[in-house]
C-alpha positions, 0 to 999 in steps of 0.5 A: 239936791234933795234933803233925803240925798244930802242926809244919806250922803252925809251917811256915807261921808260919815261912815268913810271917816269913821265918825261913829257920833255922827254915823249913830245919828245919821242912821236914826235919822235915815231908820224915820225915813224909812219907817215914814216913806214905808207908812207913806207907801212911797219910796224913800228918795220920792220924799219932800224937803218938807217931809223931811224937815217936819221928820227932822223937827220930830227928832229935834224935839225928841232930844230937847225933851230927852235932854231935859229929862237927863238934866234932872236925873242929872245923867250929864253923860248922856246930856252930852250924847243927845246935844250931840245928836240936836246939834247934827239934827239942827245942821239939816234943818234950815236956819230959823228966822229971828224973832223981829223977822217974824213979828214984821211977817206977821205984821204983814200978813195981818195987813194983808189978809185984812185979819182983825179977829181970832176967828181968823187965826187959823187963816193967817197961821195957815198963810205963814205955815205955807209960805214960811214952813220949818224956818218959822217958830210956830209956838212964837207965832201963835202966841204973836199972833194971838196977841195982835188979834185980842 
């Protein structure tokens, strides 16, 4: 099942039991697809899981960053609301691998790839990117792999 069927699915099923936190969130996450598929010129159904993820890695991003801010202005009301939303969010994305999983990753491909300078660091991301997608931490990334290349 595509991860745009199993988001509006999810809609639906929210919507029947009446879950109006979840429902909200589901409806800003449907509302970026479309706004997405729309710049796109594609339909909604025609997007990838990678789109999808990287979509859904924006709107994570958005409430760490509101949830931040509200932590300061000290509005735990609505720090409740946005953790609610990451949480539901994070549930879609796909689980991110541990951070010993992606020094051996990277260990690996350095082999691999035959990498031994920082010119050759937009090579070596570009194979994790590929291969690993969302389920990988690209700022811990770069920053392992910057340390391995100095």
């Amino acid at each position: 099942m595509s991860k745009v069927l199993e988001i509006q699915n999810s809609l639906t099923a929210a919507l029947k039991l009446g879950d109006s936190q979840k429902l909200g969130t589901y409806r800003l996450i449907v509302s970026e697809l479309k706004n997405f598929a729309i710049a796109q010129k594609v339909p909604v159904e025609d997007l990838t899981d990678s789109q999808v993820e990287s979509i859904l890695e924006k709107q994570a991003k958005q409430r760490k960053d509101s949830i931040d801010a509200y932590k300061k202005a000290n509005r735990n009301d609505l720090v409740k609301k946005e953790q609610a939303e990451l949480d539901l969010i994070k549930t879609l994305l796909p689980q991110k691998l541990s951070e010993a999983e992606i020094e051996q990753i990277v260990d690996d491909l350095v082999k691999q790839l035959n990498v031994t300078q920082m010119s050759d660091m937009g090579k070596l991301m570009g194979a994790i990117s590929a291969k690993y997608g969302s389920s990988i931490d690209k700022g811990f990334v770069s920053n392992l792999v910057r340390k391995k290349l100095s």
